[in-house]
Structure formats: structure tokens, C-alpha cells
N, C-alpha and C positions, 0 to 999 in steps of 0.2 A: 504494500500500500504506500502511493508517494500522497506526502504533504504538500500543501504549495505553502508560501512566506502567508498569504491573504486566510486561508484555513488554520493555520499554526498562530496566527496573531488574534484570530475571530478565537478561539478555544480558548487562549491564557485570558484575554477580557473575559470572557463568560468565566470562567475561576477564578480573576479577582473581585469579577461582582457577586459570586456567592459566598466569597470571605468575607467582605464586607457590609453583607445582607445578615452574616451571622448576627445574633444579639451578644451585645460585651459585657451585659450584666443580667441577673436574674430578673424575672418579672415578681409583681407581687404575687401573683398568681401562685408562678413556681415555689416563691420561699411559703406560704399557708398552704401547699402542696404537703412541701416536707416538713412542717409542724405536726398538718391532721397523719401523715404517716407515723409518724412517731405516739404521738395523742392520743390518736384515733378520736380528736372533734373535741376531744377535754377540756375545758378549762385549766388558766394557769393561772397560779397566785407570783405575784414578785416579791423577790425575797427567800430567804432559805438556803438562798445558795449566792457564795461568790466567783466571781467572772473578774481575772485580771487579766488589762490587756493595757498597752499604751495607748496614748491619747495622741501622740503625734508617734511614728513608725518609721525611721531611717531609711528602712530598704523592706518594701513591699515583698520581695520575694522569699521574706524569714521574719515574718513576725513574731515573738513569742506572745502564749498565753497558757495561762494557767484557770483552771477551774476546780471547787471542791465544792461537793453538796454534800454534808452529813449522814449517812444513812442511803445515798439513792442505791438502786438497784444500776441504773443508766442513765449517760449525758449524752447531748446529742449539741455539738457545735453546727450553729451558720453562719453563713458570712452571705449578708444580704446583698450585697454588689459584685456578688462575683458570676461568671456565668452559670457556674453548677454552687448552689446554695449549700449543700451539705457539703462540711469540709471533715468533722470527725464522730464516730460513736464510739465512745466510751463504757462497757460493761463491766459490771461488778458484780461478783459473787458473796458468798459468805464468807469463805476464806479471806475479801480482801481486807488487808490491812486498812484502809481507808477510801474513801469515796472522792479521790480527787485526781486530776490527773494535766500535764503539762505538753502541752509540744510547740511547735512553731508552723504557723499556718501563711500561706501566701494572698494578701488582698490586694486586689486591683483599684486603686484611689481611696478618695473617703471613703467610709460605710461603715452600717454597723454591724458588730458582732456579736451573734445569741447565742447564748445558753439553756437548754431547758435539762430539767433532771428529773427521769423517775421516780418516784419515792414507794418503799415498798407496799403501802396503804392504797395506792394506785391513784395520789392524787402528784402534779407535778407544776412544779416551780420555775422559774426564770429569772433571769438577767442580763445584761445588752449593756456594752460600749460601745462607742462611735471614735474609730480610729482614721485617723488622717494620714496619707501616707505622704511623703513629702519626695522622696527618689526609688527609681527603682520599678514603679508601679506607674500607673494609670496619675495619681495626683499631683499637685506641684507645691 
């Protein structure tokens, strides 16, 4: 099969306009998506649990953050601006020593970051910073 210059050029546009057509951050839709999966449509109380994360972010691509809920069974991180909203689950057994847990997540500009927790009563809690990202990322 030969290409011509006029076919090979018409194909890369049509691929840069459906990268560009992509969405660069979640919808609301998507992120109350992945709450009611997690939930299953629950109510949350605020409170109960702590969410550390920075306020302003050096480099988007390593954010650190920490979370600890007391007692949950499960955490469930988002990051509302990024294209995929679920960044981490977090489960807990009996065995675990504690209910809390750290890593470094990658956000794309401002936004904010949730936390919601299991609790074993089947009732669950939340938390949310708005972190700014200043290099690295989507923000300036």
C-alpha cells in the first residue's frame, strides 16, 4: 500500500484533532461516578478523618499526601481535575496496625483532592484540599 504526502498529512490532523478532542480533566459527572461506586449513593459526614496534602505543590508530577481515618475498613482518594478521578484505594483489615496511609499522587493544575473513608458501621466520612500546582503540571 503506497501513501501519498496529501493522505499521510490528512491522517496525523485527524490524530491530532482527536488528542485534542480528548477531555484534560474529569467531569462532575465522572468524579459523583466514582463516589456513588465507592458509597453506593451514601451519605457523607465531614470530618472523622484527616487529609494532608499541600496547599501550593512544586512539581505536579509527585505530590505527596497522607490520609488517616480511625477505624475505616477503606479510603478511597480523588483528585477532581485530573482526567481519570480515582487516583488511590486504600484497604484495611483487622490485622492493620492503623487506618492510615501515604503516597504521592500526580495532579494536573489547581484542584481538589478527596478523601472519603469506610467506616466499619457502614457509615462514611470525608475530606478535601485544594492544591495548587505551580510547575510541573497543568498550573502556573
Amino acid at each position: 500500500m503506497s501513501m501519498t504526502r496529501r493522505t499521510f498529512v490528512g491522517t496525523g490532523l485527524t490524530a491530532v484533532a482527536a488528542f485534542l478532542a480528548m477531555p484534560l480533566t474529569a467531569t462532575a459527572q465522572e468524579v459523583e461516578d466514582a463516589i456513588n461506586a465507592f458509597t453506593s449513593g451514601a451519605d457523607m459526614a465531614d470530618g472523622g478523618m484527616t487529609l494532608i496534602a499541600p496547599e501550593i505543590a512544586e512539581n505536579g508530577n509527585t505530590v505527596p499526601i497522607e490520609v488517616d481515618a480511625p477505624g475505616a475498613e477503606a479510603i478511597i482518594v480523588l483528585a477532581t481535575g485530573n482526567p481519570n478521578p480515582d487516583v488511590a484505594t486504600f484497604n484495611f483489615g483487622p490485622a492493620s496496625g492503623s487506618s492510615a496511609a501515604s503516597t504521592r499522587i500526580r495532579l494536573a493544575g489547581e484542584q481538589d483532592v478527596m478523601a472519603i473513608a469506610r467506616m466499619p458501621d457502614g457509615s462514611f466520612v470525608s475530606a478535601s484540599q485544594t492544591v495548587r500546582v505551580t510547575i510541573g503540571g497543568c498550573g502556573g
